[in-house]
C-alpha positions as CSV (number, residue, x, y, z in Angstrom):
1,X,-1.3,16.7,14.2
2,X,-2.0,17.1,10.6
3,X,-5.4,18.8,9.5
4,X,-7.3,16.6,7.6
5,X,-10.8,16.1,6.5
6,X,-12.5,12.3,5.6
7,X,-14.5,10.8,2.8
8,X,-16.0,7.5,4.4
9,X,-17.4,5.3,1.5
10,X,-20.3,4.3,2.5
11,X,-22.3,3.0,-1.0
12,X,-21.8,0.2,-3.3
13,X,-24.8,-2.9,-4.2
14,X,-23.5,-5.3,-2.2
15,X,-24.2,-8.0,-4.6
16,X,-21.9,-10.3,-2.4
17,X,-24.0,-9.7,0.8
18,X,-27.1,-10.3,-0.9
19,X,-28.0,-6.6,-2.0
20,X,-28.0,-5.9,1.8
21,X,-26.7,-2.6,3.0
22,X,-23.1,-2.6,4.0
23,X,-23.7,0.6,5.9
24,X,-26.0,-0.9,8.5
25,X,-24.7,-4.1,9.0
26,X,-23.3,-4.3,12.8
27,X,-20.2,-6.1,14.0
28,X,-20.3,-6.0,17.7
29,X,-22.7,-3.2,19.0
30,X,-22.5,-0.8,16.2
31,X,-22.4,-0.5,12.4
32,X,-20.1,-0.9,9.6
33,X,-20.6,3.4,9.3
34,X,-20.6,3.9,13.2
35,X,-17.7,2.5,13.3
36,X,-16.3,4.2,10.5
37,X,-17.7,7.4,11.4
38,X,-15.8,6.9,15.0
39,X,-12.7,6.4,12.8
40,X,-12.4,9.7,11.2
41,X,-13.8,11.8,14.1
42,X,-10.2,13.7,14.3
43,X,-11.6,14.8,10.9
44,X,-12.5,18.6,9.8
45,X,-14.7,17.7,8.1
46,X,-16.5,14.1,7.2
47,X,-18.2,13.4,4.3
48,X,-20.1,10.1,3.6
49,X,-21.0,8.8,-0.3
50,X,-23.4,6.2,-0.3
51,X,-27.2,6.8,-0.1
52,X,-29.3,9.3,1.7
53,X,-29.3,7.8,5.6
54,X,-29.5,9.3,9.1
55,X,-26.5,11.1,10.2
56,X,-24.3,13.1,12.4
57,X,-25.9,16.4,12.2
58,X,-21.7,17.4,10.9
59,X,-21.5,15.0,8.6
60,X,-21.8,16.2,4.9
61,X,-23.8,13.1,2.9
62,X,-23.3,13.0,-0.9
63,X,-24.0,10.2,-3.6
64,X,-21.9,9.4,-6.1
65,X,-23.3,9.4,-9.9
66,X,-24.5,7.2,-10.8
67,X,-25.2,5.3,-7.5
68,X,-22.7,2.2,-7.1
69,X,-20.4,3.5,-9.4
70,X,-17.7,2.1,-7.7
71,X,-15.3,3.2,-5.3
72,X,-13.3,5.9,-7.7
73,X,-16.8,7.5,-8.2
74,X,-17.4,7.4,-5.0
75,X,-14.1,9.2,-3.5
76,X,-14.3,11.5,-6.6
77,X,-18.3,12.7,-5.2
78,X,-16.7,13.2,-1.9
79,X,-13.6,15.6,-3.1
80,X,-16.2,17.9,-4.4
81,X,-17.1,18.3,-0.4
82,X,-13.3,18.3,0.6
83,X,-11.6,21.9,1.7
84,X,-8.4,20.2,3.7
85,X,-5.3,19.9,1.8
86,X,-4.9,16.2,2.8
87,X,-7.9,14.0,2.6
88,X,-8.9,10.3,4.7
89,X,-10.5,7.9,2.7
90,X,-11.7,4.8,4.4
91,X,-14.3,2.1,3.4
92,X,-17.0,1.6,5.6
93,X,-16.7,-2.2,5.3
94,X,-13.2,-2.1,7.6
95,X,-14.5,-2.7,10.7
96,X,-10.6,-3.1,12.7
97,X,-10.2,0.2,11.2
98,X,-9.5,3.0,14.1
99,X,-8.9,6.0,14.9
100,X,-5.6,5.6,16.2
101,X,-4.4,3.5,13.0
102,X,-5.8,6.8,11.2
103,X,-3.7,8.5,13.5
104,X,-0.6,6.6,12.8
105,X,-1.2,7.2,9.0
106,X,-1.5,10.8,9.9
107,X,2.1,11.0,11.9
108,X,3.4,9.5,9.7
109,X,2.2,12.1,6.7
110,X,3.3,14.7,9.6
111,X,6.7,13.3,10.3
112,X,7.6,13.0,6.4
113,X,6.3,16.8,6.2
114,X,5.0,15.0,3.3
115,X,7.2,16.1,0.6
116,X,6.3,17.1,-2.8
117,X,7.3,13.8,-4.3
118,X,4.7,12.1,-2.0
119,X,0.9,11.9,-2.9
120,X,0.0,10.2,0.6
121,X,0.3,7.2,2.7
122,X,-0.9,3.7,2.9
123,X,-1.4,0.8,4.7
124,X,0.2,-2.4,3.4
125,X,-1.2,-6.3,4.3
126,X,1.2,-9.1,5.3
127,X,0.5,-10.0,1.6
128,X,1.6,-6.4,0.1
129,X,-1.8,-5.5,-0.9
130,X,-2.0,-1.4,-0.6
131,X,-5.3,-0.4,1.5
132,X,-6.4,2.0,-0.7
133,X,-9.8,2.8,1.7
134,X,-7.6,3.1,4.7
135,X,-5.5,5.9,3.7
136,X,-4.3,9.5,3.3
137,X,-4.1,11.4,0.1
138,X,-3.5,15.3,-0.8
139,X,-6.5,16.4,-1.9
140,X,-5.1,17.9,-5.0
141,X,-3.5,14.7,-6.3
142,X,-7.0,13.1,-5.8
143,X,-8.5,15.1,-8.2
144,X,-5.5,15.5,-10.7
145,X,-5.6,11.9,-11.1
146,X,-9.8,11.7,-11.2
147,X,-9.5,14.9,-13.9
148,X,-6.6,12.3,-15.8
149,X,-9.1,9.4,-16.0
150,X,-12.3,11.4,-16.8
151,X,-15.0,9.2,-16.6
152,X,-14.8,7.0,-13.2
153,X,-18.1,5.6,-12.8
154,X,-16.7,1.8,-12.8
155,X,-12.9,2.8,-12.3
156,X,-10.9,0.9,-9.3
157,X,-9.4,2.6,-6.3
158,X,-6.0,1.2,-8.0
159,X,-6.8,2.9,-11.4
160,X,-7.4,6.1,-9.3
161,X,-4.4,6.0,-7.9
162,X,-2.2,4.5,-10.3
163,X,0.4,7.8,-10.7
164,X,0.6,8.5,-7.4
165,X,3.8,7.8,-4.9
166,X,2.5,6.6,-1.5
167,X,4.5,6.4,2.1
168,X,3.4,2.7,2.7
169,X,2.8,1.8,6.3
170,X,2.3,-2.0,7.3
171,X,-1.1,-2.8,8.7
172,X,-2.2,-4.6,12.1
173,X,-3.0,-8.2,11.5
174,X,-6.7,-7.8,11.4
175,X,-6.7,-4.5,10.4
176,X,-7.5,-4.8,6.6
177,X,-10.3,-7.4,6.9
178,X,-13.4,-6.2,5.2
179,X,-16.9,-7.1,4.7
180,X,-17.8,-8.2,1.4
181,X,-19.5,-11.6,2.0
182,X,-21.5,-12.8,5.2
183,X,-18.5,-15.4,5.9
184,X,-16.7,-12.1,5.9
185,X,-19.1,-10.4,8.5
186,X,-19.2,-13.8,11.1
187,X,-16.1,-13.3,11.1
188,X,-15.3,-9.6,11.9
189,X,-18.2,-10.6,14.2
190,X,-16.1,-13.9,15.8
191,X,-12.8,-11.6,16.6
192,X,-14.6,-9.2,18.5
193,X,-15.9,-11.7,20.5
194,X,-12.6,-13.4,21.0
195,X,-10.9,-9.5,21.6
């Protein structure tokens, strides 16, 4: 298996939920970052952006500047952290995000060898939407493209990674289902309870 280490984005307002924090919201028994932290655990080393909170005595905790900057900033703030070649970034707010489907992205890095013309992998939705948060990148390419743009405080996850060539991998149904409204978290909250 590949050596990787994780950047868990863990920040952002919220403004959908309220201003509440994504973080500690729970689906099922745990949190949106439990459960993200229990994602990455094959991970190096894990860092989490977002703000100052209890954690993992492992876990490296940095903020991205300025605080809710957006994703890019955020994944930017954790590369400074990263010493892995290949990097995991997932969104705290993916709840049917696991370990294994980490896993499988990370195979399928292995299996490719991950040639030079490759700057990670993917997941892909039934409606071709790339998972940028639930994927795989070489750590260098991050931070070529973040030194392209310059400034990122506001810049998408797709602006970030606009240049780079991605292994796409089709996602679980479920899988990519976030967080961003409270209809959003009843019902990550209703499939567990059905599952």
């Amino acid at each position: 298996m590949v050596r990787v280490d994780a950047i868990v984005v863990a920040g952002g307002r919220g403004r959908r939920l309220g201003g509440a924090d994504k973080a500690s919201i729970t689906v099922g028994a745990r949190t949106l970052l439990e459960r993200a932290l229990a994602a990455v655990a094959d991970a190096e080393r894990v860092v989490v952006v977002g703000p100052d909170r209890a954690l993992p005595a492992a876990v490296v905790s940095v903020s991205e500047r300025p605080v809710g900057g957006g994703p890019a900033a955020a994944v930017v703030a954790g590369l400074a952290e990263v010493v892995e070649p290949l990097v995991v970034v997932l969104a705290c707010d993916m709840p049917f995000v696991t370990a294994a489907h980490l896993r499988r992205l990370m195979a399928a890095v292995d299996a490719s060898e991950l040639p030079t013309a490759l700057d990670g992998a993917t997941y892909v939705d039934r409606d071709g939407h790339r998972q940028l948060l639930a994927a795989i990148y070489r750590t260098e390419s991050l931070r070529r493209s973040a030194r392209a743009l310059g400034a990122v405080n506001g810049v998408s996850m797709r602006a970030l990674t606009k240049g780079l060539t991605l292994l796409e991998c089709e996602a679980d149904a479920g899988m990519s289902l976030d967080c961003d409204t409270w209809d959003d978290v009843a019902r990550s909250r209703e499939l567990l309870e059905e599952a």
